[in-house]
FIVOZA-250838 format. One record per residue (C-alpha): residue in one letter; x negated, y negated, z. Coordinates in steps of 0.2 Angstrom, whole numbers, padded with zeros to 4 digits, always signed. Each point is the difference from the previous one (the first is absolute). Last residue first. Layout:
N
aXYZ...
//
This chain:
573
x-0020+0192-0054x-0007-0014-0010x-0007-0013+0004x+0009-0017+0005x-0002-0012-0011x-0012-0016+0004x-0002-0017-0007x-0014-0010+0003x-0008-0014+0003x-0018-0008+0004x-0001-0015-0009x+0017-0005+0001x+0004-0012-0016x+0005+0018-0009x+0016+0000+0009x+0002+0020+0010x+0013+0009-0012x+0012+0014+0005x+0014+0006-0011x+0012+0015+0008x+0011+0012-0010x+0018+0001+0007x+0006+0002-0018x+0014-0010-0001x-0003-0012+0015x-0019-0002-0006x-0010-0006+0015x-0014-0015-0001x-0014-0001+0013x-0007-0015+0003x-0014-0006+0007x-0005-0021-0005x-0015-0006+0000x+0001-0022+0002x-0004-0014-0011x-0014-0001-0013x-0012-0012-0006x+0009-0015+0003x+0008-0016-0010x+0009-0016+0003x+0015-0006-0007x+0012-0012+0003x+0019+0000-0006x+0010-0015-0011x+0006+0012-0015x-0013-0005-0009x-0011+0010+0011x+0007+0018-0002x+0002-0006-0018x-0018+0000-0001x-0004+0013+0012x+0010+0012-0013x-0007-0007-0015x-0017+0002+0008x+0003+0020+0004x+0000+0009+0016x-0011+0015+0002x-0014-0008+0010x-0006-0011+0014x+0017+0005+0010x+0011-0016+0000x+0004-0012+0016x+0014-0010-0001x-0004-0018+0008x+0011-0009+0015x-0008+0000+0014x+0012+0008+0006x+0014+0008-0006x-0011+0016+0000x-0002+0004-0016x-0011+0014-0009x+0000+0010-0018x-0007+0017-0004x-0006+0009-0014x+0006+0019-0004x-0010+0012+0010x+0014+0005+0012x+0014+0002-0014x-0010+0010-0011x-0006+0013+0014x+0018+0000+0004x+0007+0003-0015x+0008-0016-0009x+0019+0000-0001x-0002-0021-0002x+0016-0003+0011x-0002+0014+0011x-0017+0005+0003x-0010-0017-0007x+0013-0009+0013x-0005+0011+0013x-0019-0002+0000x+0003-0020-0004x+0011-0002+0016x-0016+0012+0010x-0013-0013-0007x+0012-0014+0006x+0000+0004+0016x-0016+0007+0002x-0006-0017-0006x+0002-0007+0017x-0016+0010+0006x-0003+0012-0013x+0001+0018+0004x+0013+0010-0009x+0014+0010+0001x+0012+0012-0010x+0010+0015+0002x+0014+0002-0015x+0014+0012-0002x+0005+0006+0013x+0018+0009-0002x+0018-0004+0007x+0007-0009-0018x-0017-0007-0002x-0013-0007+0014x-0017-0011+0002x-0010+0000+0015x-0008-0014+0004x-0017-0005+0012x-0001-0017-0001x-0015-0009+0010x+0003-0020-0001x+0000-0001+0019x+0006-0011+0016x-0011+0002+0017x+0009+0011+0012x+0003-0007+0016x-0007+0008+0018x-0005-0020+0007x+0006-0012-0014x-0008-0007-0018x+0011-0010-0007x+0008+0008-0017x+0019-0002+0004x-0004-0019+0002x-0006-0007-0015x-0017-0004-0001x-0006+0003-0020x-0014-0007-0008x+0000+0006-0023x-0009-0016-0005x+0015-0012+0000x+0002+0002+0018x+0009+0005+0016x-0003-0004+0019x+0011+0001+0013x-0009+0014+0011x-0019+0002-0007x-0007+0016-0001x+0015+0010-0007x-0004+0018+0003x-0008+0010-0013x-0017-0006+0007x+0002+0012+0013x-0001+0014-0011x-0021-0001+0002x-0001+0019+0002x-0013+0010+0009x-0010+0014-0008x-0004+0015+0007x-0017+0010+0009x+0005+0001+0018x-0016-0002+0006x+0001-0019-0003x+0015-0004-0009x-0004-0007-0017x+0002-0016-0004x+0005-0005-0017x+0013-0009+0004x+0010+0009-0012x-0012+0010-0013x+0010-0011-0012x+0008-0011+0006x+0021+0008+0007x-0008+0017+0012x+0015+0008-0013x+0012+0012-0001x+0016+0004-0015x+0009+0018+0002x+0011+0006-0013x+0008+0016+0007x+0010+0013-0010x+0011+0015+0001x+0002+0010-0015x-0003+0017+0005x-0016+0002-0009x-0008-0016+0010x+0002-0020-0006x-0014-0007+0008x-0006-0021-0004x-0014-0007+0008x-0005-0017+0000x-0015-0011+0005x-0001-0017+0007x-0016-0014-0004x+0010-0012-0010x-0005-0014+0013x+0015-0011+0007x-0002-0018+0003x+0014-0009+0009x+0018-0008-0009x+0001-0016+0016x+0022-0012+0008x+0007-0011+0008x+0001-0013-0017x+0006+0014-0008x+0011-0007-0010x-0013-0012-0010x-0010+0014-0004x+0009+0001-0018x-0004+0017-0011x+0006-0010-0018x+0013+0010-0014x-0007+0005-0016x+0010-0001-0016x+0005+0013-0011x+0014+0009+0006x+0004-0014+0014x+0001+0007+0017x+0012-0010+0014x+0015+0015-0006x-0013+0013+0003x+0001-0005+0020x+0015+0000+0001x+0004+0018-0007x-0016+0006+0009x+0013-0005+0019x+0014+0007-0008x-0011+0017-0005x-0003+0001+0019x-0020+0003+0007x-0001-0017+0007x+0015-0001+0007x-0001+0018+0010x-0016-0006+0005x+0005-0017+0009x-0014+0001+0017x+0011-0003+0013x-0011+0015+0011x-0017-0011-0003x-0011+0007+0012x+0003+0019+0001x+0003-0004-0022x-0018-0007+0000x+0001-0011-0014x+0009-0007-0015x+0011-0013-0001x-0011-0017-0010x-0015+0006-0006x+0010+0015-0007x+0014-0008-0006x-0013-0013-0011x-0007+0018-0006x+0016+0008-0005x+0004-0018-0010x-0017-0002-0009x-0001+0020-0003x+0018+0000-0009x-0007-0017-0009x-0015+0009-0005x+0006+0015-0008x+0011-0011-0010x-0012-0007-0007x-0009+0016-0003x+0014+0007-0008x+0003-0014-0011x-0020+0000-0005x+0001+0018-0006x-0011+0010+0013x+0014+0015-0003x+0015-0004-0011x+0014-0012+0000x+0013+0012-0007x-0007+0012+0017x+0001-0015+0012x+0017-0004-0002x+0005-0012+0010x+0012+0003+0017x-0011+0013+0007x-0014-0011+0001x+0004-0009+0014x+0006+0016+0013x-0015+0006-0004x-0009-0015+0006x+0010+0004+0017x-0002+0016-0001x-0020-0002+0000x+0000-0017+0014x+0009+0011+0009x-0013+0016+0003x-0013-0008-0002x+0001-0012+0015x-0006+0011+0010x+0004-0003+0018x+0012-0001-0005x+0008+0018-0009x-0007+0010-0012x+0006+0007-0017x+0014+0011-0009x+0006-0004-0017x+0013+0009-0006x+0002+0000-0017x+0018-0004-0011x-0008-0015-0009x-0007-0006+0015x+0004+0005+0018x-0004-0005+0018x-0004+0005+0016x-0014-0004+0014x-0001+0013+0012x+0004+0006+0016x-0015-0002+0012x-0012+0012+0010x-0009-0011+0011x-0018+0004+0004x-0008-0004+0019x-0013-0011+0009x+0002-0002+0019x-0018+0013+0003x-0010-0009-0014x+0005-0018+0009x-0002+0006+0016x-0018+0005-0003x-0004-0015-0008x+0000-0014-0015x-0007-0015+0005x-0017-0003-0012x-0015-0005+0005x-0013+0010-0001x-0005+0008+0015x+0021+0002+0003x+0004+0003-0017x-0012+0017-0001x+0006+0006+0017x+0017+0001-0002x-0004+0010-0016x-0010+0012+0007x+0012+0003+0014x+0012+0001-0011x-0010+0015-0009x-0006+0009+0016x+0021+0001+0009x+0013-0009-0008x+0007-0006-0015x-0012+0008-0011x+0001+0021+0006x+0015-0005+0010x+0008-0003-0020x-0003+0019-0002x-0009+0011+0013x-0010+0010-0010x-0002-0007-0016x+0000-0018+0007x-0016+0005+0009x-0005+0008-0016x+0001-0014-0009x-0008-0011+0012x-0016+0012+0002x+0000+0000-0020x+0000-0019-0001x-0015+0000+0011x-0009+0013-0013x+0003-0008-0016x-0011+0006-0011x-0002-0008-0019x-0009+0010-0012x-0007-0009-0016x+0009-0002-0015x-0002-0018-0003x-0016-0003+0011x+0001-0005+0018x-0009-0014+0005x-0016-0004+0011x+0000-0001+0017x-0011+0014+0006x+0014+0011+0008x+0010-0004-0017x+0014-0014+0000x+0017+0001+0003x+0003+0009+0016x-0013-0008+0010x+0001-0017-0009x+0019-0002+0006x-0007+0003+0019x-0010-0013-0005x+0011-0014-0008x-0009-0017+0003x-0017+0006-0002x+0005+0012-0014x+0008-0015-0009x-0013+0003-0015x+0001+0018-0001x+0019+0000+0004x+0002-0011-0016x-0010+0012-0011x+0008+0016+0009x+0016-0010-0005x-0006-0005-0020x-0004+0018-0003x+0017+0008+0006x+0004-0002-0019x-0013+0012-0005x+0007+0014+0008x-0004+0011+0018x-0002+0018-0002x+0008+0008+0016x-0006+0004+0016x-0002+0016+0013x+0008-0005+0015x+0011-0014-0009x+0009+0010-0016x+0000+0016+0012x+0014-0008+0013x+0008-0009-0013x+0003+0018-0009x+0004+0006+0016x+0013-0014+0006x+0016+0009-0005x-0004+0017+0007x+0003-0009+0016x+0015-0008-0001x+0007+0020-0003x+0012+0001-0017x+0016-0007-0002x+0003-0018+0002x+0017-0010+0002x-0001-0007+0015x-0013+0004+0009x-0011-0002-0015x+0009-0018-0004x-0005-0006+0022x-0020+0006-0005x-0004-0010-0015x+0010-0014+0009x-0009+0000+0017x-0019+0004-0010x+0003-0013-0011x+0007-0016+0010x-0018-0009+0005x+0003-0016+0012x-0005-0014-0010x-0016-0007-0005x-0004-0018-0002x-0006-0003+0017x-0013+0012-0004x-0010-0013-0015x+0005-0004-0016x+0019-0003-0006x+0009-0011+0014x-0017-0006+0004x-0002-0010-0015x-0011-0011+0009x+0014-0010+0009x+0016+0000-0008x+0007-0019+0002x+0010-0008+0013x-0017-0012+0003x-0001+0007+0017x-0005+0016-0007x+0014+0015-0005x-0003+0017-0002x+0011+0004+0015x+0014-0011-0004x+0014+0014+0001x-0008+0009+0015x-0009+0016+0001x-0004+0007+0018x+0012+0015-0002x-0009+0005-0015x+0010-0003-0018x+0007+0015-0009x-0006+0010-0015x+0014+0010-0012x+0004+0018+0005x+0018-0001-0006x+0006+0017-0005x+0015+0000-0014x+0017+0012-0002x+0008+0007-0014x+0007+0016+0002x+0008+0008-0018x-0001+0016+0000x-0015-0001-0009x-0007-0011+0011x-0006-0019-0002x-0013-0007+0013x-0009-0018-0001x-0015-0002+0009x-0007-0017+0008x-0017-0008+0005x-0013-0001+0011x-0020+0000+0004x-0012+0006+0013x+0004+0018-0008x-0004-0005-0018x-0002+0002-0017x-0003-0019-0007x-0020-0003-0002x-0003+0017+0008x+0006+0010-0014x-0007+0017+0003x+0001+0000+0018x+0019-0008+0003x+0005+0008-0015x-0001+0016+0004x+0013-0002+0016x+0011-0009-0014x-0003+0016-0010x+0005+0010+0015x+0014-0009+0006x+0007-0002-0019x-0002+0018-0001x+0012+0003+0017x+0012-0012-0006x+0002+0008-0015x+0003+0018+0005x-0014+0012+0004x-0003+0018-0004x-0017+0002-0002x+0000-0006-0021x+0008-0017+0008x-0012-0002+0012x-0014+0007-0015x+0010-0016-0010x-0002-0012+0015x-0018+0004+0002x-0003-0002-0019x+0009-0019-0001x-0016-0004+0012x-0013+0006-0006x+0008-0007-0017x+0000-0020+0007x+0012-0012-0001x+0014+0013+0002x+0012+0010-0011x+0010+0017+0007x+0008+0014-0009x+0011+0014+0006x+0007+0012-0014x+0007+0000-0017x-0016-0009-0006x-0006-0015-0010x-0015-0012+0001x+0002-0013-0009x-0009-0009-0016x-0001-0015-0002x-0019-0001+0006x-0005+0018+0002x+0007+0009+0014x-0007+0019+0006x+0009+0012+0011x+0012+0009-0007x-0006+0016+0009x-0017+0009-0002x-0011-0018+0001x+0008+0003+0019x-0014+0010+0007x-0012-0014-0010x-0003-0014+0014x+0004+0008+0013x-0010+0015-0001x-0015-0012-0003x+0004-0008+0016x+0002+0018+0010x-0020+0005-0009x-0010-0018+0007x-0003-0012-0014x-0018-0006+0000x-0009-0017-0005x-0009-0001+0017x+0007-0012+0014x+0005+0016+0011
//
């Protein structure tokens, strides 16, 4: 199967739904009056749509495409993975599913720590002690309980074909098969999958077969989450960190469960906006910056203008210091002040200590007890919105890219490295962006805290907006810009995802600007009004899928910055 050669059901897949709305150029969305899904890559977006063409609602495409994912887009898709979906009805329902990583049994909050009190060989990112217990399969499987339509099985067939018989792998997997060629020694049963029988490297377009992550798929076809939590797959599991030295096991697979939460609420201008609870802290730290802006009017100010982006930065500066200092596992932190933090009185305080053209100073010296850790940009989103109007945005992620980059032997997926969202080092915070406050210590069964922030975004009763983005802790502010650009600017969605993009994350304190499409004058006034910048080539891939609350016509668009990505109408009848 390593010949250039597309087998018949994959070139069905790839142009059966070239006869609806399929295609998206640039800024240009896709449109329909019915289903639509948007994914980080278009194998996957299409076995949502033919979901959605069979009959399925929302939560069953965004199952399937998720499913799709986890063999298409191996350096974030995922079933040994996490993350959180966000669920709005048409008539109304709004709930969330929280299948973020927990910590083994055996973890401790000092784990990674040598007897210098310091992080001992980056262990808390590379290696199997940094990975967490995986949340997908649980999560994926608690929402179609709940609220899906069609057979579970019938949502794993396109996954199901995608790893027995392969799909064409794309140039920008080149750089992993390169790195697991030279770390094949270190990584073999990574090597088995990832490189050809002989060793040498897959070609862009070239057929990948993944025939251990087809047995485990259809293991959790069959029986569900028993098919990963239990039985031959958690076995295999179990195994692989025991001979290798990692501490998740049987009992930690069999103890793990989703949480179906309430949501996160807000408004601005007259939108609901509806996101994820902490774990996440998307889901606050978005309202919350919301909340900021609504008092200054953004539209007179104008989109990238140097005003807006300064005041951009001091709503992120503020959400973010809130972040590093309440935020957390919500099962461990029960005190934690959400209603505050989301209240118009308490964004009302905080734009009273902005100036409107002066930038305010991210200050460590308050967090003497506490460390803001590392987290990679290697997280996917989809976004659903099916005919009838219900929608799912759904944000997952193995955290680096690839995760830990080991794969389970005879099992044939990815591990994450989550672990190293926790707060490493208790007490200790500084200038650099290191946070150790206590709602993020690591603990037995706790959720490690997340930038992930799946929103849905409403109008007098009707979604309007679905919207996510990989990132690290720029999905926060990537999904901010989406919605700003949609309601402020009135930019189309495929417009409003591609425009540029800042960053700030209190600390360290620089501002972050997207390579391209902002002018001198602009940085130049930026800086002069006391902020630091720093450049980088692109920042996040946002999904989104915009509806019309006249019309009822839907807008999909997959960001150009994902190599891969698609939007996908559902065909026609």
């Amino acid at each position: 199967m390593n010949k250039i050669f597309t087998p018949l059901f994959l070139v069905i897949l790839y142009f059966a739904p070239l006869c609806s709305a399929f295609a998206q150029s640039g800024r240009i969305p896709v449109s329909t009056d019915k289903g639509i899904v948007t994914s980080s890559h278009k194998l996957a977006s299409q076995a949502g749509a033919k979901i959605l063409s069979n009959g399925g609602n929302a939560i069953d495409a965004s199952i399937a495409t998720a499913f799709a994912l986890a063999v298409t887009l191996p350096s974030a898709g995922n079933i040994g993975g996490g993350g959180f979906l966000v669920y709005r009805g048409e008539d109304g329902t709004e709930t969330t599913f929280n299948f973020r990583e927990k910590a083994p049994l055996a973890a401790t909050e000092t784990m990674y720590l040598g007897d210098d009190g310091k992080i001992k060989d980056n262990a808390n990112h590379d290696g199997l002690l940094a990975v967490g217990v995986p949340g997908t399969v649980a999560g994926l499987y608690q929402a179609h309980q709940k609220l899906g339509r069609l057979d579970w099985k019938q949502l794993l067939k396109t996954a199901l074909k995608l790893a027995k018989y392969g799909y064409p792998v794309s140039e920008d997997m080149q750089w992993f098969f390169e790195w697991v060629q030279a770390h094949k020694e270190e990584y073999p049963s990574t090597a088995s999958i990832f490189l050809k029988e002989d060793g040498s490297l897959y070609k862009n377009g070239e057929i990948l077969v993944q025939k251990d992550l087809f047995k485990t798929l259809k293991r959790i076809q069959k029986k569900g989450p028993d098919g990963f939590y239990k039985g031959k797959t958690a076995q295999l599991l179990a195994d692989f960190m025991a001979n290798n030295g990692g501490i998740i096991t049987e009992e930690d697979l069999t103890k793990y469960e989703a949480e179906e939460m309430q949501p996160v609420k807000g408004t601005y201008r007259g939108y609901d906006i509806i996101g994820m609870p902490p774990p996440s802290s998307g889901g606050v730290a978005v309202v919350e910056m919301l909340n900021i802006l609504e008092g200054f009017n953004m539209t007179e100010f104008g989109q990238n203008s140097a005003t807006s982006l300064h005041l951009m930065t001091e709503a992120m500066r503020r959400a973010f210091s809130d972040r590093a200092m309440y935020l957390g596992d919500s099962n461990f932190n029960p005190n934690m002040p959400l209603k505050e933090l989301t209240s118009k009185k308490y964004a009302e305080k905080l734009r009273q200590s902005i100036s409107i053209d002066a930038a305010s100073e991210s200050d460590s010296a308050n967090f003497n007890k506490a460390h803001l850790k590392y987290e990679s940009k290697e997280t996917t989103h989809i976004s659903v919105v099916d005919k009838d109007g219900n929608a799912v945005s759904l944000t997952y992620t193995l955290e680096q890219s690839y995760g830990s980059k080991y794969i389970v032997e005879g099992a044939g997926f990815l591990l994450n490295n989550e672990m190293g969202d926790f707060n490493p080092i208790p007490g200790y915070t500084n200038s650099q962006g290191l946070i150790g406050t206590d709602p993020n210590l690591i603990a037995p069964e706790k959720r490690m805290l997340s930038s992930m922030s799946p929103v849905i975004v409403a109008k007098d009763g009707k979604t309007v907006l679905a919207i996510g983005s990989p990132g690290g802790r720029t999905i926060i502010n990537t999904v901010l810009q989406v919605i700003l650009n949609t309601i402020d600017y009135h930019l189309d969605i495929a417009k409003a995802i591609e425009s540029p993009r800042i960053h700030h994350q209190w600390l360290p304190d620089i501002t972050y600007f997207e390579e391209w499409g902002f002018s001198p004058d602009t940085k130049r006034i930026y800086q002069e009004m006391g902020h630091e910048i720093n450049t980088r080539s692109s920042q996040g891939r946002a999904m989104g899928i915009y509806i019309d609350p006249e019309t009822g016509m839907r807008y999909g668009a997959a960001d150009s910055r994902s190599y891969s990505g698609g939007a996908v109408a559902e065909m026609e009848d």
